[in-house]
TIPA-588675 format. One record per residue (C-alpha): residue number from 1; chain; residue in one letter; z negated, y, x. Coordinates in steps of 0.1 Angstrom, whole numbers, plus 5000, padded with zeros to 4 digits. Each point is the difference from the previous one (the first is absolute). Layout:
N
R   n chain res    w    v    u
R NUM     A   A    Z    Y    X
...
This chain:
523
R   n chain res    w    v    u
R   1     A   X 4672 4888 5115
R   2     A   X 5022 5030 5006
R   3     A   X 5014 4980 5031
R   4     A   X 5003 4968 4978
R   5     A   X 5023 5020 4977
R   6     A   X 5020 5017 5025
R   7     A   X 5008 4960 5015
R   8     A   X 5006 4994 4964
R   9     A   X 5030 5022 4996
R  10     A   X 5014 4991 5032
R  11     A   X 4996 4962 4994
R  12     A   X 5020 5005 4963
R  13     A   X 5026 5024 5018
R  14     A   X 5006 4976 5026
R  15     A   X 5002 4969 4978
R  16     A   X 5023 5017 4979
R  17     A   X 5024 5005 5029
R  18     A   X 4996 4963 5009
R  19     A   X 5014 4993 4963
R  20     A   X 5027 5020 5003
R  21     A   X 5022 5008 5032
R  22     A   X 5019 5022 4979
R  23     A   X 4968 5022 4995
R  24     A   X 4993 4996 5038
R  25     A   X 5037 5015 5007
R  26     A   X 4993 5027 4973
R  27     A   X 4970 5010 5013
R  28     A   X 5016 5001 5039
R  29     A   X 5025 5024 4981
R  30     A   X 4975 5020 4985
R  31     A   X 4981 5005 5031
R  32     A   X 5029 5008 5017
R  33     A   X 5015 5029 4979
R  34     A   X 4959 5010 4998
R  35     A   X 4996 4997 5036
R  36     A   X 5030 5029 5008
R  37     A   X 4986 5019 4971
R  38     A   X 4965 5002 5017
R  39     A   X 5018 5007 5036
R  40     A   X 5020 5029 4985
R  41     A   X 4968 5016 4985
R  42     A   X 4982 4993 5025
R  43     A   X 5022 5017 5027
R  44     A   X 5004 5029 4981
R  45     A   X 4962 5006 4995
R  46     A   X 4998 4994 5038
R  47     A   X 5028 5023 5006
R  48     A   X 4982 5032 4979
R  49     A   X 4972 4999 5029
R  50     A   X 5027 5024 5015
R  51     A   X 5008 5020 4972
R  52     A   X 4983 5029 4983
R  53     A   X 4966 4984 4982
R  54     A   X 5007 5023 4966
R  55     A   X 5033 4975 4997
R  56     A   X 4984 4970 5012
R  57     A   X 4966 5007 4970
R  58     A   X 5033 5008 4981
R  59     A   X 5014 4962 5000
R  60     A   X 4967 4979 5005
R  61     A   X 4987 5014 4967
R  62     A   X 5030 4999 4980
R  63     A   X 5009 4968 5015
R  64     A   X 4963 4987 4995
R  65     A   X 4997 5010 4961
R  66     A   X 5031 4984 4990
R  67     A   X 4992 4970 5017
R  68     A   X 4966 5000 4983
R  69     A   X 5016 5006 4966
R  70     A   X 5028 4972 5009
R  71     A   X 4967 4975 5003
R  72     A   X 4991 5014 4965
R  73     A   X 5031 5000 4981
R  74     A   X 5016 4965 5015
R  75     A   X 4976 4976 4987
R  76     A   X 5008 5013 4968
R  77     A   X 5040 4994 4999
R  78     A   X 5003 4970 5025
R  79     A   X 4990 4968 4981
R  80     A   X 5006 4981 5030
R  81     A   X 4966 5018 5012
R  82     A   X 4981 4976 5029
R  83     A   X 4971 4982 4975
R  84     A   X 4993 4976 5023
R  85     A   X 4960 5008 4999
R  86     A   X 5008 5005 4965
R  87     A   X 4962 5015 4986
R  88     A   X 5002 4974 4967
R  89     A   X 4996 4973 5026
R  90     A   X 4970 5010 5013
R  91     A   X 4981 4997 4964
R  92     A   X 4986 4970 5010
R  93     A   X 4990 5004 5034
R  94     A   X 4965 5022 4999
R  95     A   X 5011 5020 5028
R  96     A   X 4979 5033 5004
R  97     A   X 5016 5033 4993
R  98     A   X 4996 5017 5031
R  99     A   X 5013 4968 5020
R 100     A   X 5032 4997 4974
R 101     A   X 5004 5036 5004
R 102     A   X 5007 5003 5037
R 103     A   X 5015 4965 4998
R 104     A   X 5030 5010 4976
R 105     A   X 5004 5036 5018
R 106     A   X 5006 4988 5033
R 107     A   X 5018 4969 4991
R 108     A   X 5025 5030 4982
R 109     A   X 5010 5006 5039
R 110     A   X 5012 4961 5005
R 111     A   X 5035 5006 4992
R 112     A   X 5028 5024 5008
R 113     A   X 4995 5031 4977
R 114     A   X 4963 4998 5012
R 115     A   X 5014 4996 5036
R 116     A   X 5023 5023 5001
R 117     A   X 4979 5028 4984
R 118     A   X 4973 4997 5027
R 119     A   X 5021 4999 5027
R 120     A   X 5017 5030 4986
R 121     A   X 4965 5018 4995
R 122     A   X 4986 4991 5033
R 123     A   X 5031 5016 5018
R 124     A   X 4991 5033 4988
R 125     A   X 4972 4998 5027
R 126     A   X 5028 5003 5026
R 127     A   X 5012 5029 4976
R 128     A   X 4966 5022 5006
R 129     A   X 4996 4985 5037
R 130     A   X 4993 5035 5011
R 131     A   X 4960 4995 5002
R 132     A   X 4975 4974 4995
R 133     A   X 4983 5021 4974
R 134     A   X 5033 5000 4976
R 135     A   X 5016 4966 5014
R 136     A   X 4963 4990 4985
R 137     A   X 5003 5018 4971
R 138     A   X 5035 4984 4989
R 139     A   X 4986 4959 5010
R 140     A   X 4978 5007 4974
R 141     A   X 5023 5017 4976
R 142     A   X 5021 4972 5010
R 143     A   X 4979 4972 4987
R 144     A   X 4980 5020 4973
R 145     A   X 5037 5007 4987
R 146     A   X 5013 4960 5002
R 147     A   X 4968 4987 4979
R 148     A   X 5010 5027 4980
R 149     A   X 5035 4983 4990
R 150     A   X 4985 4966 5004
R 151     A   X 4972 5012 4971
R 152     A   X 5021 5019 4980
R 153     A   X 5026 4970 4999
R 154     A   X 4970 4977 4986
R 155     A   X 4990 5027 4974
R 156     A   X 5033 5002 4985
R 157     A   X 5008 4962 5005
R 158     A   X 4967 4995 4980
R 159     A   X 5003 5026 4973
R 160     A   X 5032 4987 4988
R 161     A   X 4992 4964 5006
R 162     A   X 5005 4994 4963
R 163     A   X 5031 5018 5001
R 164     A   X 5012 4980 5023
R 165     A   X 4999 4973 4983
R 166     A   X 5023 5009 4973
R 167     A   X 5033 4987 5001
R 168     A   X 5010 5034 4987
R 169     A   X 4981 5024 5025
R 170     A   X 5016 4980 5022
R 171     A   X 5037 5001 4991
R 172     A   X 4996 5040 4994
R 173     A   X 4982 5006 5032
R 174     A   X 5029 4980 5019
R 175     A   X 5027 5020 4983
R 176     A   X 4984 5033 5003
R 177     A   X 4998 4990 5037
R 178     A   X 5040 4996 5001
R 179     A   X 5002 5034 4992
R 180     A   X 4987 5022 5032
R 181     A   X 5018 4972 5021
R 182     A   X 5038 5001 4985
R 183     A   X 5000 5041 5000
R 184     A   X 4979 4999 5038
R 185     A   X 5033 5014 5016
R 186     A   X 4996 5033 4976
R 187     A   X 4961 5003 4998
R 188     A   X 5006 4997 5045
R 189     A   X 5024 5021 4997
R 190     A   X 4977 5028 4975
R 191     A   X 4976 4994 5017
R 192     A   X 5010 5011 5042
R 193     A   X 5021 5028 4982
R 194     A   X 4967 5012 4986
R 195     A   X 4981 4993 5031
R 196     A   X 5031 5017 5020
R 197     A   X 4996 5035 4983
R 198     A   X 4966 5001 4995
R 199     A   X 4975 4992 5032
R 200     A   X 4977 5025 4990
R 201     A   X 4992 4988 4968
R 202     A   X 4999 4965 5012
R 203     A   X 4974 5016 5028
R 204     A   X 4978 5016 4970
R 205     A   X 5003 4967 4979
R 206     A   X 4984 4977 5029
R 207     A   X 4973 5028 5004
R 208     A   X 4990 4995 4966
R 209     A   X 5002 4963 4998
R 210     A   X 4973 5000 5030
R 211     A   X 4974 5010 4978
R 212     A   X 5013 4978 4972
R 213     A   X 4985 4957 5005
R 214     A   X 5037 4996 5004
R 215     A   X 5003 5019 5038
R 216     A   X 4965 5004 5012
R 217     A   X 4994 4975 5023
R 218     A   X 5036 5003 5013
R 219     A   X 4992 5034 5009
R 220     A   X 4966 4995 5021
R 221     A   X 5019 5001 5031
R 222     A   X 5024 5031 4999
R 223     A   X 4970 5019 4988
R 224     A   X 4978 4990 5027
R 225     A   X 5026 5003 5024
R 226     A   X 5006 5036 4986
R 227     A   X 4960 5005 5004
R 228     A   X 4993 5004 4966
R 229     A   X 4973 4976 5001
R 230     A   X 4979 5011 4968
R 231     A   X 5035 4994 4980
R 232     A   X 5000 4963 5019
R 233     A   X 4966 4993 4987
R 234     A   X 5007 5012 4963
R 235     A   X 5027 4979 4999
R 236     A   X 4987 4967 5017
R 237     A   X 4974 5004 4969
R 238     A   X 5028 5003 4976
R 239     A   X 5015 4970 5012
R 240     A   X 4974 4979 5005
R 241     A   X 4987 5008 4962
R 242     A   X 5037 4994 4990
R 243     A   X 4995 4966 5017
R 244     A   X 4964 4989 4988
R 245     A   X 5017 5015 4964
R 246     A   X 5022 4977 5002
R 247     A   X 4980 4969 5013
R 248     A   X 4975 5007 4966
R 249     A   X 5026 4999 4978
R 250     A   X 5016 4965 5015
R 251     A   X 4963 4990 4999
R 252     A   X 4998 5007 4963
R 253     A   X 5035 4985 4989
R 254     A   X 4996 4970 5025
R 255     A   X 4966 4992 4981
R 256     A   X 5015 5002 4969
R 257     A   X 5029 4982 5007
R 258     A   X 4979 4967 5012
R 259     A   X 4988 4999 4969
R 260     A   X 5026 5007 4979
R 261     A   X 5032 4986 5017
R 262     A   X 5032 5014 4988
R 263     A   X 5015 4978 4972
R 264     A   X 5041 4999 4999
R 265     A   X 4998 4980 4964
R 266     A   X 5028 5015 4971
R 267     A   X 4980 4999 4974
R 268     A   X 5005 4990 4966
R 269     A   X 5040 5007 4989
R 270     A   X 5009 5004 4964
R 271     A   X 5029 4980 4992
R 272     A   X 5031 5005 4981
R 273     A   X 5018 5018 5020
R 274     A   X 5029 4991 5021
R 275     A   X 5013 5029 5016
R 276     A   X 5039 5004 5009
R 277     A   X 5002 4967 4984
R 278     A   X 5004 5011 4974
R 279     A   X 5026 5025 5006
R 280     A   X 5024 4972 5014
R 281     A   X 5019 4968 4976
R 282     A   X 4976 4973 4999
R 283     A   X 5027 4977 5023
R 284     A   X 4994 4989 5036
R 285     A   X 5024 5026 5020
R 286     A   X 4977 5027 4976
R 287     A   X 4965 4986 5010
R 288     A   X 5008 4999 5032
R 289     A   X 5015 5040 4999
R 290     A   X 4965 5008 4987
R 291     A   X 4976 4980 5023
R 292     A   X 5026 5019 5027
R 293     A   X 4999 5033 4990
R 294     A   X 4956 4998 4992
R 295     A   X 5000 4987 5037
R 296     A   X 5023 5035 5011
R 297     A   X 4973 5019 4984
R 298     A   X 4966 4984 5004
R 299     A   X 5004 4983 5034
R 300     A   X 4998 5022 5031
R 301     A   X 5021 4985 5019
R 302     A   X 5030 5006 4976
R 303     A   X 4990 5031 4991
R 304     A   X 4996 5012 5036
R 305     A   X 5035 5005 4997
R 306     A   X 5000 5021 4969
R 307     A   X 4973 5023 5018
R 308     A   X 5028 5004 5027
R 309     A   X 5031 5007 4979
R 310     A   X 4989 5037 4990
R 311     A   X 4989 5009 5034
R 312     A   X 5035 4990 5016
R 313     A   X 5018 5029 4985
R 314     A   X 4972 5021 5008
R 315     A   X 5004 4988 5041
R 316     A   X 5040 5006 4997
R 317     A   X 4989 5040 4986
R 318     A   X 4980 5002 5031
R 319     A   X 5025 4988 5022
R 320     A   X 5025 5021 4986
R 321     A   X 4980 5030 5003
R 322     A   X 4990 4993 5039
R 323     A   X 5043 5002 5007
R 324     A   X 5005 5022 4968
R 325     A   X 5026 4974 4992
R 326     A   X 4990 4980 4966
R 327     A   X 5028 4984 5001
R 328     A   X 4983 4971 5014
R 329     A   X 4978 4995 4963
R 330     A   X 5031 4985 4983
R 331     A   X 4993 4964 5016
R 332     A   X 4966 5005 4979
R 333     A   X 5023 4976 4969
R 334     A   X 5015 4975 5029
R 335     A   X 4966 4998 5016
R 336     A   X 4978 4994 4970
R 337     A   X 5026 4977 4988
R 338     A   X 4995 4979 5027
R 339     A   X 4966 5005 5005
R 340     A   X 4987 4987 4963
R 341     A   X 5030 4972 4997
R 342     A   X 4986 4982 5034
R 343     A   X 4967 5000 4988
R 344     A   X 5004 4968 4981
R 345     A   X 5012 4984 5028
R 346     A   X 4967 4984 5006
R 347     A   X 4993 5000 4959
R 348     A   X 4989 4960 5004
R 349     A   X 4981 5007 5025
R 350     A   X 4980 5022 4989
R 351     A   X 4995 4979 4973
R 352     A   X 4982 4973 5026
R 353     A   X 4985 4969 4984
R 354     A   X 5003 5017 4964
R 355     A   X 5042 4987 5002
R 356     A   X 4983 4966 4991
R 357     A   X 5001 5016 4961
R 358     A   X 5036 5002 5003
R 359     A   X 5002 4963 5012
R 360     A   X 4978 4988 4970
R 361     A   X 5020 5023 4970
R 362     A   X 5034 4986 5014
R 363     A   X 5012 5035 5005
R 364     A   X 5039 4998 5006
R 365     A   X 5010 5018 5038
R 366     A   X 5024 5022 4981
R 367     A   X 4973 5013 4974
R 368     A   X 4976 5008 5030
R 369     A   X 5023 5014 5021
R 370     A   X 5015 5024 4969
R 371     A   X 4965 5009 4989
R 372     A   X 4987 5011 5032
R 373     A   X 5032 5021 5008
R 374     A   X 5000 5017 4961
R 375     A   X 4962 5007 5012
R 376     A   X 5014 5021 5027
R 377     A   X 5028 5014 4981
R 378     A   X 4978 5018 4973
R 379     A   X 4984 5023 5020
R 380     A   X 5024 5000 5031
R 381     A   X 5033 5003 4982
R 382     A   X 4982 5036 4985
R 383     A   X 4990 5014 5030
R 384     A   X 5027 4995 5023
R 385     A   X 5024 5021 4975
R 386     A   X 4973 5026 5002
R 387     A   X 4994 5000 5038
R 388     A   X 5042 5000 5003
R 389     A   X 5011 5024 4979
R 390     A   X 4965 5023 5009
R 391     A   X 5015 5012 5037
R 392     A   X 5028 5017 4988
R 393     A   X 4975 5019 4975
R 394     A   X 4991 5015 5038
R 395     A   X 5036 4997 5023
R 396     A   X 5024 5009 4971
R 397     A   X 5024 4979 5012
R 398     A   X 5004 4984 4966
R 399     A   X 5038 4985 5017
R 400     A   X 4978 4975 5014
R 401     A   X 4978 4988 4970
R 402     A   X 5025 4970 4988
R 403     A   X 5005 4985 5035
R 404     A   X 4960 5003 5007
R 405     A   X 4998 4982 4963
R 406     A   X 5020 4971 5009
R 407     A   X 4985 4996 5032
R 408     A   X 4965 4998 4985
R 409     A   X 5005 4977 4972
R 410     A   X 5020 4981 5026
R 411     A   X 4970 4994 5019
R 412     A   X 4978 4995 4969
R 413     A   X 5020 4974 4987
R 414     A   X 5015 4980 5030
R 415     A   X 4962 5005 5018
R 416     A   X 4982 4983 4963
R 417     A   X 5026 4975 5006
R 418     A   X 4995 4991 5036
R 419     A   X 4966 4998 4994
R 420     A   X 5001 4976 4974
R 421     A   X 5017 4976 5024
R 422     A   X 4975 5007 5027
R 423     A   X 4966 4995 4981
R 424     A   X 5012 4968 4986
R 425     A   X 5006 4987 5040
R 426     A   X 4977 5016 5020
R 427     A   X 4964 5008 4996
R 428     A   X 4985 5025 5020
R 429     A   X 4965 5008 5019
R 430     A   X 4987 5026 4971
R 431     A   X 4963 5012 4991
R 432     A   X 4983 4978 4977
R 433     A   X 4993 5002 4964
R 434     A   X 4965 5026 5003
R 435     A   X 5010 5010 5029
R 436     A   X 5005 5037 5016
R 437     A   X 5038 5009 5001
R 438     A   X 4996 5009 5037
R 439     A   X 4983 4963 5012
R 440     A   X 5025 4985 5022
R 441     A   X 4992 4960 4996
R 442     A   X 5007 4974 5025
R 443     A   X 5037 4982 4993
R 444     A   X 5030 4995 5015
R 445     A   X 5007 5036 5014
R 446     A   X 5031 4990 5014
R 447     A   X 5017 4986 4968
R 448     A   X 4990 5030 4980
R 449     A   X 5013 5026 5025
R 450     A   X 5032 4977 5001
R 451     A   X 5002 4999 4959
R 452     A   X 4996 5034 4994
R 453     A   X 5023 5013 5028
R 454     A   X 5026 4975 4994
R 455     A   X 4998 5007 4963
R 456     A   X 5006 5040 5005
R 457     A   X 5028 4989 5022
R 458     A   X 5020 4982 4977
R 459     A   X 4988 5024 4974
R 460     A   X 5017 5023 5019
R 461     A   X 5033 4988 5002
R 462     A   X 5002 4989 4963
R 463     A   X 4998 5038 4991
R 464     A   X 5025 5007 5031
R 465     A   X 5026 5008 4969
R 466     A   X 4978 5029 4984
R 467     A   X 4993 5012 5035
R 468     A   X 5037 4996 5007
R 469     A   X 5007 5027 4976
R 470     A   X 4974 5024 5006
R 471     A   X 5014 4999 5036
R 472     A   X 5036 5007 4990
R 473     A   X 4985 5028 4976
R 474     A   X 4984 5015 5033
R 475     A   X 5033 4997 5014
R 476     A   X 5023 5011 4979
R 477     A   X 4980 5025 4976
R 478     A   X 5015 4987 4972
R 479     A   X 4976 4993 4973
R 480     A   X 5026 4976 4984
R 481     A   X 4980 4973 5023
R 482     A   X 4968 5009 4986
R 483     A   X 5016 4993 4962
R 484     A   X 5008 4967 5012
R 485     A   X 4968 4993 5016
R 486     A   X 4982 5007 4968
R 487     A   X 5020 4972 4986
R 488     A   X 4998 4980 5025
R 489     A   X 4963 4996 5009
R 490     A   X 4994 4992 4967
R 491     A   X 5021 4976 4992
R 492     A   X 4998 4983 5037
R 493     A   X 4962 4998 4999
R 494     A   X 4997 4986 4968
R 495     A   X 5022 4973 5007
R 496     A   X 4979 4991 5029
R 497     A   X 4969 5002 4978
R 498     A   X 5014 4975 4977
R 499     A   X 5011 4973 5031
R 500     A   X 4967 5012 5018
R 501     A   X 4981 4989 4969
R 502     A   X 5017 4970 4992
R 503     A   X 5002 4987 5035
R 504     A   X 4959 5010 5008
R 505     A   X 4997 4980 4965
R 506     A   X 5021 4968 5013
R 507     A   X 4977 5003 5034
R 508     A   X 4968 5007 4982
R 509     A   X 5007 4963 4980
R 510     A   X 5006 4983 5030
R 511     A   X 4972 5010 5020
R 512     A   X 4973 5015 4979
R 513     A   X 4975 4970 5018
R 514     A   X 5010 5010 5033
R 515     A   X 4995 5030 4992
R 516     A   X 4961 4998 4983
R 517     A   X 4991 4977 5032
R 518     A   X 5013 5031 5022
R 519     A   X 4978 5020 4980
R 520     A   X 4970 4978 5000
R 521     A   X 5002 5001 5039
R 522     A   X 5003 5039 5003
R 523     A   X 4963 5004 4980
């Protein structure tokens, strides 16, 4: 049964590939990048055979508990987690315990995280290759330590199965995970300044940690290859209790969750409410402001981009404070500007299928187009003022504040603009409605790389004036420029907003069934 399973997951993961060449030529992409991340650790554990064993227990423990805490914590932010032996489809199937068990835990290590991990683990062999007794020693720590992930993995994946299946837990788990990877050039940066000035704490932490369930069977070989055998053998129980821990808790969950499969229903609603409708004039450009603005805040992959917006400036500090220049954080306006106007560039397609509403009301182009971009504006308009007039809060260079003004609402307007005219032509290869904001689907990759580049192009010389006078500001150091830049930005861009609207509006009439069958094809 446990090989029946194991040809089970391979059969699904290669028939998947069949569908999809796209996957196949994601997956070759993923195993590339994976395969020079496992040849770097590898030849590094390899490489600290030479070096003094105190370092080399050092990095195999620290490196070995945060990668069995990454198997614990990434099942619970990545909703694009690998269910393909999914346990609610085993409910029928009376497969015994034991047999599912070992079937699920070693199918874990058919992919390229589980890959990737044991050839990672296994290399630290080579690392205590100084004696058969500790080369011993770390095989088994090796593979006591990967069951460990795998199990943990299942644990968590199981415990918040029901989670999982909330639309919610699943939007605020993919935001949360947008976090720690927009600010990963500071918490890098932290975190080798740390390691940099203090080795000997970092020494002291991994000696703890080998008598936590986190490093002991990491550390089974650098103690035995030290000769504290007696510290080896407490710890291989530690880790092998951690593991059978572990493997009675999945066995508990995994029981209960056969016969109680997670259930992703709503529930009962109470009516009566309508939300930012009614905030907004009961007329078509208004309805479709509020159904815009509910999607900015409830749908994840809008409001991945308000999750980024307040972490921008906080990247510019950092960089300013790495040159002691923070100069550089007055581009925070111009930069969010651009950032949150683009967005609705692919507004229709994120709609998908759901456009077909705006087929059957009869929605004018020009109300749709002017609704979405008055979505944007509410909450954009706002925080671009703030995030261009903030800087100088910090420089003091308060000559610059009108020309930086200009420039950003510039960009705002003339970017909402553009974008009006782009969504209502081309359609784009976006994550479906549901899906995680960080799910590449298959579409034509070419024509969306070629729409959104050539659109920042011309976006780019259409504000050529604004960026005209901040040059000649630079230039000249006469804020006279700046004055002039504050009046025109506005007044440019919001003259390109009105043609942007009305043309996307003329475009969107002409070729709103072009543009649903486009859609139709992209699901």
């Amino acid at each position: 049964m446990v090989a029946h399973l194991l040809r089970l997951k391979l059969t699904l993961l290669r028939n998947g590939l069949r569908r999809s060449p796209l996957q196949l030529i994601g997956l070759a992409i993923g195993g590339l990048y994976a395969l020079g991340i496992v040849g770097t650790c590898a030849a590094a554990l390899l490489f600290l055979r030479q070096g003094d064993p105190l370092f080399a227990q050092t990095v195999v423990v620290l490196g070995g508990a945060a990668t069995l805490l990454g198997w614990g914590l990434v099942p619970v932010v990545a909703a694009a987690a690998d269910m393909t032996l999914d346990p609610a489809r085993f409910t029928t199937s009376a497969i015994p315990m034991p047999q599912l068990l070992a079937g699920l835990a070693l199918g874990g290590l058919i992919g390229i995280p589980g890959l990737a991990t044991a050839l990672v683990a296994l290399a630290t062999v080579g690392t205590w290759w100084r004696g058969v007794l500790p080369a011993a020693g770390a095989l088994v720590g090796a593979i006591v330590a990967v069951l460990s992930c795998i199990v943990l993995s299942k644990v968590v994946t199981t415990a918040t199965a029901s989670l999982a299946a909330s639309r919610r837990f699943k939007d605020a788990s993919g935001l949360a995970f947008m976090v720690p990877l927009v600010l990963m050039g500071p918490i890098v940066a932290g975190i080798g300044q740390g390691v940099s000035e203090s080795v000997g704490f970092l020494t002291e932490l991994a000696r703890a940690l080998s008598w936590t369930p986190l490093g002991a069977a990491w550390s089974l070989g650098g103690d035995l290859a030290a000769g504290r055998s007696l510290d080896a053998l407490l710890k291989l129980l530690i880790a092998a209790a951690t593991l059978a821990g572990l493997t009675w808790c999945w066995k508990l969950l995994l029981e209960r969750a056969l016969v109680t499969p997670p259930y992703s229903g709503s529930g009962r609603r109470s009516g009566g409410r309508i939300g930012l409708f009614a905030l907004f004039p009961a007329t078509p450009t208004g309805a479709i402001a509020a159904r815009s603005l509910t999607y900015w805040f409830r749908d994840p992959r809008y409001s991945g981009s308000l999750v980024a917006v307040p972490l921008l400036p906080a990247l510019l500090v950092f960089q300013g404070s790495q040159t002691g220049d923070f100069s550089v954080v007055v581009i925070a306006g111009p930069l969010t500007a651009f950032l949150l106007a683009w967005s609705i560039s692919a507004d229709v397609s994120y709609d998908n299928t759901a456009f077909a509403l705006h087929l059957a009301a009869g929605v004018r182009g020009v109300h749709d187009r002017l609704g979405r971009a008055m979505a944007c504006l509410i909450f954009a308009l706002p925080t671009v003022l703030i995030l261009a007039a903030g800087p100088f809060f910090l420089t003091g260079d308060w000559a610059w504040l009108p020309s930086v003004l200009g420039l950003s609402l510039g960009i705002l307007f003339t970017g909402l603009g553009l974008a009006s005219v782009v969504s209502a032509r081309y359609t784009t290869a976006v994550p479906l409605p549901g899906d995680s904001p960080f799910k590449k689907p298959p579409g034509n990759v070419a024509q969306t790389l070629a729409v959104q580049f050539g659109g920042m192009a011309v976006l780019a010389v259409l504000t050529l004036p604004e960026a005209g006078l901040v040059i000649a500001q630079a230039v000249t150091d006469d804020p006279v420029f700046g004055w002039a830049n504050l009046a025109l930005g506005p007044l440019l861009g919001a003259a390109l907003l009105t043609g942007g609207v009305r043309l996307g509006g003329r475009w969107l009439d002409a070729r709103a069934p072009e543009l649903l069958a486009q859609l139709t094809v992209n699901r």
